[in-house]
Every structure is written in structure tokens, then in C-alpha cells.
C-alpha positions in Angstrom: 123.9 127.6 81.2 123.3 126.0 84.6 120.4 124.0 83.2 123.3 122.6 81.0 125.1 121.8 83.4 122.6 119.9 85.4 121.6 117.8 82.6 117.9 119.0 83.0 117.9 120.9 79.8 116.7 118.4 77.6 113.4 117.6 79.7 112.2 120.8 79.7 112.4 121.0 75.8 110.2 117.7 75.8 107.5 119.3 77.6 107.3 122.6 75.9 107.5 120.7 72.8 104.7 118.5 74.3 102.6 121.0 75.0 102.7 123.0 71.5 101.4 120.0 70.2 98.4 119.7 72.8 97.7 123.5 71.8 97.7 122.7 68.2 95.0 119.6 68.6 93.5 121.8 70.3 93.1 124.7 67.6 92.5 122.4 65.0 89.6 120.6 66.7 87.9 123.8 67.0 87.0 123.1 70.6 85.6 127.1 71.3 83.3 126.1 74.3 83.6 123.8 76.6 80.4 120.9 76.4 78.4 122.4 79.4 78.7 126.4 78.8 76.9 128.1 76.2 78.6 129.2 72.8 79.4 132.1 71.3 75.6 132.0 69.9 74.0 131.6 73.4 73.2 128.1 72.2 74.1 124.9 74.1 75.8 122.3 72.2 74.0 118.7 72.3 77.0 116.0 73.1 76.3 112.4 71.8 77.4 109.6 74.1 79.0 106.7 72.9 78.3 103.0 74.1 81.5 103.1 76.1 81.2 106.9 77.5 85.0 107.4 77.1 84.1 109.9 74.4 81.6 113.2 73.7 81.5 113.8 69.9 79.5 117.3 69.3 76.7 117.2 67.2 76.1 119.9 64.1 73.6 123.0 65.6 71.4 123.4 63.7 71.5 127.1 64.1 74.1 127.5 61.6 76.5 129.4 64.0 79.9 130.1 63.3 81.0 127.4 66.0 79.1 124.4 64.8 79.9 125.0 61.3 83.9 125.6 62.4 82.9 122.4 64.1 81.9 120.1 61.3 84.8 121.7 58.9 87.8 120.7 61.0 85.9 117.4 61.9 87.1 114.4 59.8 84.1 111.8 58.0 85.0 109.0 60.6 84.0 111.6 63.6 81.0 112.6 61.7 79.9 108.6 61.0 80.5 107.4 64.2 78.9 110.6 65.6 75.5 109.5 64.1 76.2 106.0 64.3 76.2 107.1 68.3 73.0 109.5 67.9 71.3 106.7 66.7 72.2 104.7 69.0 71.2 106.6 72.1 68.1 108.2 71.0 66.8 105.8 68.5 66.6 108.1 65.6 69.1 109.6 62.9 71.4 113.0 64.2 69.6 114.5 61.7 66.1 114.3 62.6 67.2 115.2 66.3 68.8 118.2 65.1 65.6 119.3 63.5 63.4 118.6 66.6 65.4 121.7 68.5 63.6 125.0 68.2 66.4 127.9 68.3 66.9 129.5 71.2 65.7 126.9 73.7 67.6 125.7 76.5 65.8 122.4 76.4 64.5 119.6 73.5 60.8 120.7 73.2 57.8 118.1 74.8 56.6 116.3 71.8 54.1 113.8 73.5 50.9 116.2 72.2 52.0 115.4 68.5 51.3 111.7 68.5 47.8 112.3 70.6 46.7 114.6 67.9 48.6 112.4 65.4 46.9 109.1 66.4 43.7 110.3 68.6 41.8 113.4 67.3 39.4 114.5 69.0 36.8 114.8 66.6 36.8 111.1 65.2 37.1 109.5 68.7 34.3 111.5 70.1 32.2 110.4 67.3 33.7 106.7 66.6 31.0 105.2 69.4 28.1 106.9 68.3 27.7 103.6 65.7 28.6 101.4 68.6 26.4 102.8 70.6 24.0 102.7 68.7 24.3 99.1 67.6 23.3 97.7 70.7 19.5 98.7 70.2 19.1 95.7 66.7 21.1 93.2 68.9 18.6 94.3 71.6 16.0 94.0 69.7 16.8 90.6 68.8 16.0 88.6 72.0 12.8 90.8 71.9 11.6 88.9 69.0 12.6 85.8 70.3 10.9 86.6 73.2 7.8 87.7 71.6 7.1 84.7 69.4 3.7 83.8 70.1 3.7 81.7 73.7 2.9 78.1 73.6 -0.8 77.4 73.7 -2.4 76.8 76.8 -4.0 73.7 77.2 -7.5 73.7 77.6 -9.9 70.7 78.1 -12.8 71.8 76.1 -16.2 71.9 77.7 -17.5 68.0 76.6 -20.6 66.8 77.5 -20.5 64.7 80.4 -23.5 61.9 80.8 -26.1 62.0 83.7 -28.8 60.1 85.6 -31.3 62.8 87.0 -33.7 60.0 88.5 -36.6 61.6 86.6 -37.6 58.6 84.1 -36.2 55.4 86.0 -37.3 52.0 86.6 -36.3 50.4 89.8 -36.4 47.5 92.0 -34.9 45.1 93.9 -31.1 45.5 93.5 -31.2 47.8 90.1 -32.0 51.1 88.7 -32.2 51.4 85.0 -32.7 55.4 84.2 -33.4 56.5 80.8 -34.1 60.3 81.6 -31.9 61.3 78.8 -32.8 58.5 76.3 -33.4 62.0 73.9 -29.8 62.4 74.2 -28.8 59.0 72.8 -27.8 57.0 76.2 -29.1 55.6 79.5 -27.7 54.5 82.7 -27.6 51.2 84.7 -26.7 50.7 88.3 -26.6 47.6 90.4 -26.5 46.7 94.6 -26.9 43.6 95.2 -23.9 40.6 96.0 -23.8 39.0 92.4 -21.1 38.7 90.7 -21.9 39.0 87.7 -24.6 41.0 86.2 -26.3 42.2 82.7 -27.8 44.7 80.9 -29.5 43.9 77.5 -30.9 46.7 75.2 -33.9 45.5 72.2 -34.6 47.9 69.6 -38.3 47.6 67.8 -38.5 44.1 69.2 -35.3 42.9 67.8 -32.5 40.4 69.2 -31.0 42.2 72.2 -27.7 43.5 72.6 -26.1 42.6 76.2 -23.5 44.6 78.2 -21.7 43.5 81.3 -22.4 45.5 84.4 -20.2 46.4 87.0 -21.4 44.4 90.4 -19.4 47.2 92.4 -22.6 49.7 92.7 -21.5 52.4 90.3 -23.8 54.5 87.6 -22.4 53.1 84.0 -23.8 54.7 81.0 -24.4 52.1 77.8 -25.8 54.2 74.2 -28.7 54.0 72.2 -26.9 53.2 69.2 -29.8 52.4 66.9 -31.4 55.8 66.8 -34.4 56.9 67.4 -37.2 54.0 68.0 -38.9 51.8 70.6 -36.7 50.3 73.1 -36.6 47.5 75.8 -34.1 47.9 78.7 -33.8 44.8 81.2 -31.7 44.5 83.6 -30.2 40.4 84.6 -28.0 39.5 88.1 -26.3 35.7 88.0 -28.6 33.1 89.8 -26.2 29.6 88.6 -24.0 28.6 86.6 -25.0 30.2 83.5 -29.2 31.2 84.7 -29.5 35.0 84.9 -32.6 36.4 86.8 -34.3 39.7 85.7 -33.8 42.5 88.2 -35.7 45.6 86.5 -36.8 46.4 83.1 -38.7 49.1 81.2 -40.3 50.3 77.9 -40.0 54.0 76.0 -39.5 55.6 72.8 -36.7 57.2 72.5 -36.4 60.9 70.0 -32.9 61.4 69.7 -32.1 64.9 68.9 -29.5 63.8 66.4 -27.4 60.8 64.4 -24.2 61.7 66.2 -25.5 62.4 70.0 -24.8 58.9 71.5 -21.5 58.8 70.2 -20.1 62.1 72.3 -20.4 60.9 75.8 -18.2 58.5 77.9 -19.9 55.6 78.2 -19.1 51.8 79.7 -16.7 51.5 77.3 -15.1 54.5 76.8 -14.9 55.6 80.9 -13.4 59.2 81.1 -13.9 62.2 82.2 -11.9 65.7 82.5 -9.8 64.1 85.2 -8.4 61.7 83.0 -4.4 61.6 81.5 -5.9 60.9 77.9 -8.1 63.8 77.9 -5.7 65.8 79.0 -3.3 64.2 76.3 -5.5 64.7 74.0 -6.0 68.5 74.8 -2.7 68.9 74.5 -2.6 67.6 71.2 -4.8 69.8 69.7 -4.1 72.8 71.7 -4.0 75.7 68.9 -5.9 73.6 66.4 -9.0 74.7 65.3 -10.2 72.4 62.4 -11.6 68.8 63.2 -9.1 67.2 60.5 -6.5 68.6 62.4 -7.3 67.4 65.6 -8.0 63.2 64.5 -4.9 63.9 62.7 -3.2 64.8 65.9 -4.6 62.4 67.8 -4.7 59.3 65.5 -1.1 60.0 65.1 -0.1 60.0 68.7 -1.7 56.6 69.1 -0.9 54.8 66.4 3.3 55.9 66.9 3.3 55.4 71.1 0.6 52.3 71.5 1.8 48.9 70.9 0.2 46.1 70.5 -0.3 43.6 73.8 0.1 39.9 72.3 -0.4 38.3 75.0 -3.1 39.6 76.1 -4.6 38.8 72.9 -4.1 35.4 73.7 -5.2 35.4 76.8 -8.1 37.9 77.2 -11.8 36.4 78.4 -14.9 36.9 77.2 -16.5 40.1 78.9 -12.9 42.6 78.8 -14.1 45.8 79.5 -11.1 48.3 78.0 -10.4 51.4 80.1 -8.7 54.6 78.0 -6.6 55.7 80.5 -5.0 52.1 81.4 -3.9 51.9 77.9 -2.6 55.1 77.9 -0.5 54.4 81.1 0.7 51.1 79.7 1.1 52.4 76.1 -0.3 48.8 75.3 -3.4 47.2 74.5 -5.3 45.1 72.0 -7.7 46.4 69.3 -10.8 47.0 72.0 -8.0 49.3 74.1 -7.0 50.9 70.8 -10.4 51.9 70.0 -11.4 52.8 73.4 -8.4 55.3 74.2 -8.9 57.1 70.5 -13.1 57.1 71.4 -12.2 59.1 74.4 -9.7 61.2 73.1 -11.5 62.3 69.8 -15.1 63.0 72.3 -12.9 65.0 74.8 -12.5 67.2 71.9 -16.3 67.2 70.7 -15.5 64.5 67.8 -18.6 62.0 67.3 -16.9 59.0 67.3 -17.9 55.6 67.0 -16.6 52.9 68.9 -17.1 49.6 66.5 -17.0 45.8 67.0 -17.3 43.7 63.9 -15.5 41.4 61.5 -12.1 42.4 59.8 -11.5 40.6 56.5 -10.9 37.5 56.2 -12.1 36.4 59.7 -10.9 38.7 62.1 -13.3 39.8 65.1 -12.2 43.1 65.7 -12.4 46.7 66.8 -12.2 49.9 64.6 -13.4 53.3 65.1 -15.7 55.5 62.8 -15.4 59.2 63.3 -17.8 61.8 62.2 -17.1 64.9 60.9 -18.7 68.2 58.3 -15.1 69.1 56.8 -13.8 67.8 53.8 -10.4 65.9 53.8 -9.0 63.3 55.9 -5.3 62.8 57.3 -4.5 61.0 54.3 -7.0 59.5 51.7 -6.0 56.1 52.9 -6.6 56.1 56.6 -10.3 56.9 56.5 -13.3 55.9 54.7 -16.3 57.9 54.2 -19.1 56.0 54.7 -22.7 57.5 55.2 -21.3 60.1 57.0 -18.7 58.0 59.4 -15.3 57.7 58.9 -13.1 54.3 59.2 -9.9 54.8 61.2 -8.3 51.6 62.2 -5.6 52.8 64.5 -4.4 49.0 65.8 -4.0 47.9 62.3 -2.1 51.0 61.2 0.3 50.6 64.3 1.1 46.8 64.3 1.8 47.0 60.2 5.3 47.2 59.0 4.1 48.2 55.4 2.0 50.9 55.7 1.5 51.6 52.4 -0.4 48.1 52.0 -2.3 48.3 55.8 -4.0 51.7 53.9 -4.7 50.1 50.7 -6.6 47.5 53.4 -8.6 49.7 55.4 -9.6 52.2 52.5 -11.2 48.7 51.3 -14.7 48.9 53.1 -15.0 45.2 51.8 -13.0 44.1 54.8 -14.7 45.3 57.4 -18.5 44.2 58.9 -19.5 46.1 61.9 -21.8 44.4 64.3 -22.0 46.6 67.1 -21.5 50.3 67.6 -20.8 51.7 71.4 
């Protein structure tokens, strides 16, 4: 009655009214335990977060207890949406497959990170995966071995030639000179002059005939000249320059020479064709036909070389004298020359590697004094058909005219012609 009075009646209705209500949310949400103590089943109840964490929405157990299942009845479909809308949210994955991750009775989610290891990386296949690999490596090892045992490049070896001499045993000398035909058997003989001419000759007869005459160097050096005619009677003399054009006789001599074969004068260095193991076209040429065992082979090699990296000196064509002595290793220095270098350097490269060779002065068709080389050999076939002439068992090989011609189908059609050429000499 005195709460009448006072007016304060009506506020104390309001908040038991109030609080009715609060109970009945309360029963109706089914709210048994409270989110961090266990539940009637002694399981704890997994609360979802949301993005704002102003609510905790309980998530089904999966345990099937009477709380969860008193849980999801009372719960309305917009709690349960938004529940897994949430789940998925914080944990990347559906409620669902969450809920089934849980072992019962466990206080705490289960360590998965051994399921994708023996998911993704077994043991067996990984332990065996590198065998192959490892084994691989011995082909691509293998490879570089092969490279590395292709044969090695030939060494270069300057074949044993032979090398001209004057042993002093069959000589004839006086004055200034010294003619020595010691090894007149062998095809050649030597001259040597030391006096003060200036200019001084050597001229060769053969049974009685005109003689041939050489220049000789006035500088006191051994020069060796062949006995290209073959085996016979001959008459050496050598001349030194009195006047003008008046040569005196210095020395001379008489024998019979019994060569031991067609080819031996034509397989020593001689006056000229000056070389000798020393020289850069020997050595050229040893390198050229390094790993080459047939005699085709080698001219081949060597006639090639010249002919593609000689060219042909016009002015001194022009303006050569009478008396040029070539010398094989100027030319191939200069990689130029006229048709006496040309012949030279290929003479000395071809006898470096035990090739008779000839060394020929002559006329060329129509009127053309020139120089060619004839090379010897017992094998059958030539570099090409049209590059060499057989020709009582000497071969035609005209390197200048095969180097200065543009056309060389029509330069070979000319030198396999043995009409055009006329040799007069042979050194």
C-alpha cells in the first residue's frame, strides 16, 4: 500500500516484467553452458567468431549430445547460415568439415600437419624419385668424354727428306772454285765459289751436248744444281765474269754419272728450290699432310693451298731480269710470286714430303715462256682428271695458271692439253 502511495509501484512491475522476459530468451535459446565450461557431455563447445566479435554463435557438436542438438532445434536458419557463413570465414573451410575434424572426447582440435606430408610426400616414392636422377648424370658425363676422346689433332711431323751433301771425296778444285760431284750417283752435284766477281757460272754438258748454264751465287756458299738428264757422261765447268759479257773458266771436270734411279735428282733442294727442314713451307707443308698417308692426298693438299693463298705478282712479271733465282720460302712469306716462284714453293713442298717432283721451264701454248711442275708418283688417280697429266711417268700440275684463271673449268681443259706445253729444262 505504501508503494502506492509513493508512486514507485509501477517501476518495480517494469523490471520484474523485464526480467521474465530476459529468463524466457534465455530458456528458449537453450543456453545450458556457458561458452568456456564444459557441457553436460564433458565436451567443450567450439564458438565461431564473427568479423565484428560482438557475437559467439555455437557451432553443432558433433557428438550428438543432448545440448547441441537442444542447440540447433531452438536455433532459427538465419543463426545457423550466418553461423557457417562465420566458420567459413575464420577458418577457411565449411562448419561442417570442421566439425568432422574433432575426435570425441578431446579437449583440443587434433594436429593435422602429418596428413599432408604423407598426403603429398611419401616416403617411399621420394626416397626412390632420385635414383633416375642420379643416375642420369653418368650419359651426360659420358658425353664430354667422347668429345674429349675424339682422336687428337695430328702432330706435325717433318718427314725425314733427303737433304743434299758435298763430302769432298770426288771434287775438282782451283783457283776460286770447287765443283764436287761425289754424289753424281745420286742425281746432283755441288758448286762453290771465293773469289770477288760478281757474277759467276756453272754450265752442265751431257754426252757432248749444248750446255745448260746456272747462275752461281758470288757469296761463297755450297749450291746444289741436278743431273737432270740421267745417267751418262758429263762435263761440269765452272765461269767467274772477267768484262762486260767475257767469262773466264775457274774449274772443270769429267765423269760418268750411274744414277741409282729416274726420280733421284728431283727429291733434293737444289739452287732453285733452296730449303731445308728449317724452312716455313716445309713446315706448311707438313702440316698439310699431317694424317695423310697416300701420295694423291698429299699434292692434293698441297696444290690446293697454293693455288687458293698465292697470287700472282704482275709487276714483277714486268719487271723481273734475266738470271731471278726464286726462293720457296719468300713466296710463301709474301703469298706472291710469278710462275718460277709458283713452281719453286710447290717443288719444295711436294720433296719435303718425299714427292719426286720436277721443277720445269719451257714454252706454254701459244708463246708463253713458262714454269710448270711435273710430279711423280706409283698411285693411280690424280686430284682431279683435269689438273694433271700423265706423261711417261710425270705428272703436269700448273699451279700459277690454275690460280690466276677465273674459269677454271676452261684453265683444266688447257693444261690436260699436253699440246700446250714444251719443256726445255728440268731442275
Amino acid at each position: 500500500m505504501r508503494m502506492l502511495i509513493s508512486g514507485r509501484f509501477p517501476d518495480l512491475i517494469k523490471k520484474f516484467a523485464a526480467a521474465a522476459v530476459l529468463l524466457a530468451v534465455t530458456l528458449n535459446a537453450g543456453c545450458s553452458c556457458a561458452p568456456n565450461e564444459p557441457n553436460s557431455s564433458g565436451e567443450q563447445s567450439i564458438v565461431s567468431t564473427s568479423e565484428d566479435n560482438s557475437t559467439h554463435i555455437p557451432i553443432e557438436d558433433s557428438s550428438g549430445a543432448e545440448s547441441g542438438e537442444n542447440s540447433s532445434d531452438s536455433s532459427d536458419n538465419s543463426e545457423s547460415i550466418n553461423s557457417e557463413s562465420a566458420e567459413s570465414i575464420d577458418s577457411g573451410e565449411s562448419s561442417e568439415s570442421v566439425s568432422e575434424s574433432v575426435p570425441e572426447s578431446s579437449d583440443k582440435p587434433p594436429d593435422i600437419s602429418s596428413e599432408p606430408i604423407s598426403e603429398y610426400i611419401p616416403p617411399e616414392p621420394v626416397a626412390s624419385d632420385p635414383e633416375p636422377v642420379i643416375s642420369d648424370p653418368e650419359p651426360v658425363v659420358s658425353e664430354p668424354e667422347s668429345v674429349a676422346s675424339e682422336p687428337e689433332p695430328v702432330p706435325v711431323t717433318i718427314p725425314d727428306f733427303p737433304v743434299p751433301t758435298s763430302p769432298g771425296i770426288d771434287c775438282a778444285v782451283a783457283g776460286n772454285g770447287t765443283i764436287d760431284f761425289s754424289n753424281a750417283a745420286q742425281g746432283y752435284i755441288s758448286a762453290r765459289y771465293t773469289g770477288v766477281k760478281s757474277k759467276v757460272k756453272l754450265q752442265i754438258s751431257y754426252n757432248g751436248g749444248k750446255p745448260e748454264s746456272h747462275d752461281v751465287s758470288p757469296n761463297g756458299i755450297t749450291e746444289y744444281y741436278p743431273l737432270s738428264f740421267g745417267s751418262g757422261d758429263y762435263e761440269v765447268t765452272l765461269f767467274e765474269l772477267i768484262q762486260g759479257t767475257r767469262y773466264a773458266q775457274v774449274t772443270t771436270c769429267k765423269f760418268t754419272a750411274n744414277i741409282s734411279g729416274s726420280t733421284a735428282p728431283f727429291v733434293y733442294s737444289n739452287h732453285y728450290s733452296d730449303y731445308n727442314s728449317g724452312s716455313a713451307c716445309v713446315y706448311k707443308a707438313a702440316e698439310l699432310c699431317a694424317g695423310k698417308t697416300g701420295t694423291i692426298e698429299k699434292i692434293a693438299a698441297i696444290f690446293g693451298w697454293v693455288t687458293e693463298n698465292v697470287t700472282y705478282d704482275y709487276n714483277l712479271s714486268a719487271t723481273v731480269q734475266k738470271g731471278y733465282v726464286p726462293n720457296p720460302d719468300r713466296t710463301f712469306n709474301s703469298r706472291t710470286g710469278i710462275c718460277f716462284d709458283y713452281t719453286s714453293l710447290m717443288c719444295a713442298m711436294l720433296r719435303s714430303q718425299l714427292i719426286p717432283t720436277r721443277l720445269v721451264i719451257g714454252n706454254a701454248s701459244p708463246d708463253i715462256y713458262h714454269a710448270w711442275n711435273e710430279v711423280y708418283t706409283e698411285e693411280t688417280g690424280w686430284i682431279t682428271p683435269e689438273l694433271m697429266l700423265k706423261n711417261a711417268g710425270y705428272n703436269i700440275a700448273d699451279s700459277t695458271f690454275y690460280a690466276s684463271a677465273g674459269d677454271k673449268s676452261q684453265i683444266s681443259s688447257y693444261i690436260s692439253n699436253p699440246a700446250n706445253y714444251q719443256a726445255l729444262y728440268y731442275y
